[in-house]
C-alpha positions in Angstrom: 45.8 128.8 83.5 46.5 125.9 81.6 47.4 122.4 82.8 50.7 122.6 80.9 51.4 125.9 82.6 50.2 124.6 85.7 52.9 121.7 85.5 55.7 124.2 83.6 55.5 126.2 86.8 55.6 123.3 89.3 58.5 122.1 88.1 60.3 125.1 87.3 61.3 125.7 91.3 63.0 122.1 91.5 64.4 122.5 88.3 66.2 125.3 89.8 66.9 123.5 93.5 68.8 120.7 91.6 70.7 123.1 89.4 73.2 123.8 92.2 73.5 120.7 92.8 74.9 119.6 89.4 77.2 122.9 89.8 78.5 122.0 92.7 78.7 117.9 91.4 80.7 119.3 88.4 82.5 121.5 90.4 83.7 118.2 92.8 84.5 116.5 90.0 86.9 119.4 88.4 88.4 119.8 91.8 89.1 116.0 92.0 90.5 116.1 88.4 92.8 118.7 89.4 94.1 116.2 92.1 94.8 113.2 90.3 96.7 115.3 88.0 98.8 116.8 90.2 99.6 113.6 91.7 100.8 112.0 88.1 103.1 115.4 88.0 104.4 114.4 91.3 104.9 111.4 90.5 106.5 111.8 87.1 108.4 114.7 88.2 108.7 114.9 91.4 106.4 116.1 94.4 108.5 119.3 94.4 108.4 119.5 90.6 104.3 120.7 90.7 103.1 124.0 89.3 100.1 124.9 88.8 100.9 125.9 85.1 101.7 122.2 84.5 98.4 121.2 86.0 96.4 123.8 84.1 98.5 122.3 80.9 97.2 118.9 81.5 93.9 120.2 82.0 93.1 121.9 79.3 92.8 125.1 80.7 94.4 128.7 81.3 96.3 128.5 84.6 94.3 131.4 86.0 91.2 129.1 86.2 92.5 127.1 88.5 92.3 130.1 90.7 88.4 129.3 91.0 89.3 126.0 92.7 92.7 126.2 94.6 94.0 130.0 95.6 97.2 128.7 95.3 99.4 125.9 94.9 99.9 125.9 98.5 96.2 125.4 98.5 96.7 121.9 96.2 99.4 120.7 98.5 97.2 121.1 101.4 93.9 119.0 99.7 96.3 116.4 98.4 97.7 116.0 101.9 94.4 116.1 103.2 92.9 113.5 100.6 96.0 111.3 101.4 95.8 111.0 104.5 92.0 110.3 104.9 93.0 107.6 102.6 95.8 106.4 104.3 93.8 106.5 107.8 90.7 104.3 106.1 93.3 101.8 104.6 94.8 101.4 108.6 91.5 101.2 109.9 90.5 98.6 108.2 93.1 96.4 108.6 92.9 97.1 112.8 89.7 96.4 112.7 89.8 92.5 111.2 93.1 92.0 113.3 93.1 90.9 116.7 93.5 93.2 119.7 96.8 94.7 121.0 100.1 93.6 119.0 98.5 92.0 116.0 96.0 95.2 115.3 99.2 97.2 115.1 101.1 95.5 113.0 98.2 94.7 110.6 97.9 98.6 110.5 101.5 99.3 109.8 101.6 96.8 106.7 98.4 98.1 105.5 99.7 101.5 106.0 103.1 99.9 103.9 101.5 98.6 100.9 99.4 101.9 100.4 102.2 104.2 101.0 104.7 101.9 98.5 101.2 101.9 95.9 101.5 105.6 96.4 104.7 106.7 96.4 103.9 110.7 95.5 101.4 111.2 98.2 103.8 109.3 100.9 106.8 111.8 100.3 104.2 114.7 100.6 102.8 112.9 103.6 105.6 111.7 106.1 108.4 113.7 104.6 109.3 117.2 103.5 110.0 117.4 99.8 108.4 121.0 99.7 110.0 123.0 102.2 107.7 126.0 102.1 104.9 123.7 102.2 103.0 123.6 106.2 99.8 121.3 106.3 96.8 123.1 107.8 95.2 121.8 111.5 92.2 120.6 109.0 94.9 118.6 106.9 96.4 117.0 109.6 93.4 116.1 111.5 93.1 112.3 109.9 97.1 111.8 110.7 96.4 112.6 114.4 93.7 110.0 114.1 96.0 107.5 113.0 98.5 108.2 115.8 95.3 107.4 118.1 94.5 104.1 116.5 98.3 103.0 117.3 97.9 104.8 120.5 94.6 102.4 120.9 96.6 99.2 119.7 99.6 99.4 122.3 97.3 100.8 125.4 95.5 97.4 124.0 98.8 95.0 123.8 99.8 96.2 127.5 96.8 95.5 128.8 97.3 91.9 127.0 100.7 91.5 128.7 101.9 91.8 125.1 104.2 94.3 126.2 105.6 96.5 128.8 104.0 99.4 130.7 106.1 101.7 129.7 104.8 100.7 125.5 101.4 102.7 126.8 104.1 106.4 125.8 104.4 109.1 123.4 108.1 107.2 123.3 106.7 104.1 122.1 104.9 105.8 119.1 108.0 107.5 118.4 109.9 104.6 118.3 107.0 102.4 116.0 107.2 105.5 113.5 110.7 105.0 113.5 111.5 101.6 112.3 108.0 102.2 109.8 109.3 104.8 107.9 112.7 103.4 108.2 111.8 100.5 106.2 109.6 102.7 103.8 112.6 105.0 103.7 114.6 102.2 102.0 112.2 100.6 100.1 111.7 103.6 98.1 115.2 104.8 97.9 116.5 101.6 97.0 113.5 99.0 95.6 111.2 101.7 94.3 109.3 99.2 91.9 108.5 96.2 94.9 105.6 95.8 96.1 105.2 95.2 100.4 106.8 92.4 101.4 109.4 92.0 98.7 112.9 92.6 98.6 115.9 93.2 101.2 114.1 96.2 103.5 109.8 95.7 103.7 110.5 91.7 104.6 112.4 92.8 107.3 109.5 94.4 109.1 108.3 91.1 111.0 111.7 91.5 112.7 111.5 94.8 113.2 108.1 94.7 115.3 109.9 92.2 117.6 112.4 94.9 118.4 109.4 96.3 120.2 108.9 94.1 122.2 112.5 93.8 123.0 112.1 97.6 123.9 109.4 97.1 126.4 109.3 93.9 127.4 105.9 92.4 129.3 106.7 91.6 132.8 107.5 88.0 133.5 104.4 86.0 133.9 103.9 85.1 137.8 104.3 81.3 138.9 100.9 80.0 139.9 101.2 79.4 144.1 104.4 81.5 144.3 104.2 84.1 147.4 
């Protein structure tokens, strides 16, 4: 056998390993195309105006072909809820992590979580409210949003320990009542000042205030005099 034929057969076998590879590469990258264009329909025509006949449009293709990524547009709902909120989760994270313990984490979280939400204003209807009715994210969907409950969970165990707040903050209540006066101010902001950005305009200034309503709710006990009995 020749050396040529030698090396031909050598590197036939890893010239077939990496071929699935770029399949499954190209086939990412289709799947994350199909994504960002359904979120420019949603966003140009609202998250309940998607189709996947509209997508395939944009794409270039026949709408059957989609059929090869997505099942179903139930099935692009579901990834774009997914994506969105893995996003959303790593955008909180972040800011928790270079905030201080307790109170400040939390807050630098929910204005984090703000500005992305307000920068992606599609996603964050899909996300935190119900635009599609017939639309139920899957447990794998919804794993990164009960993540992010956690994180706050985390930050006001955290500011009762710090005496930053009441015992009773350390609740299922108390997330409750942060997700509240979050999305209230979102809720707002997008109804009424759909074009400002976090921290702008009558509502998403407000939310300072608003996280000292929490600590109205749940006050930290009174700090004890030093020598009292």
């Amino acid at each position: 056998m020749s050396i040529d034929g030698t090396a031909a057969q050598a590197g036939a076998p890893r010239d077939a390993a990496r071929r699935p590879d770029r399949r499954a590469r190209r086939r990412q990258e289709t799947i994350a195309e199909i994504l960002d264009i359904a979120t420019d329909v949603m966003t140009e025509e609202g998250v309940n105006g998607l189709s996947l006949a509209e997508i395939a449009r944009r794409l270039g293709v026949q709408p059957p072909s989609l059929y090869k990524y997505f099942p179903s547009l139930m099935a692009v709902y579901d990834e774009l809820f997914r994506r969105g909120q893995a996003e959303h989760l790593a955008v909180m994270r972040e800011a928790m992590a270079s905030a201080g313990p307790g109170l400040d984490a939390l807050t630098a979280g929910l204005e984090a979580s703000g500005r992305w939400l307000l920068a992606n204003r599609a996603i964050a209807q899909l996300l935190f409210w119900r635009p599609v009715p017939s639309f139920e994210p899957s447990a794998e969907a919804l794993a990164p949003s009960v993540e992010m409950v956690a994180l706050e969970r985390a930050a006001m165990t955290d500011a009762v320990t710090a005496g930053q707040l009441g015992p009773e903050a350390d609740s299922d209540e108390a997330i409750y009542l942060v997700s509240t006066l979050i999305t209230g101010v979102l809720s707002q902001a997008m109804a009424n000042e759909p074009g400002l950005a976090w921290g702008k305009g009558r509502f998403t200034a407000q939310f300072p205030k608003l996280m000292k309503l929490l600590v109205a709710a749940y006050p930290p006990a009174p700090a004890r005099r030093s020598g009292a009995t």
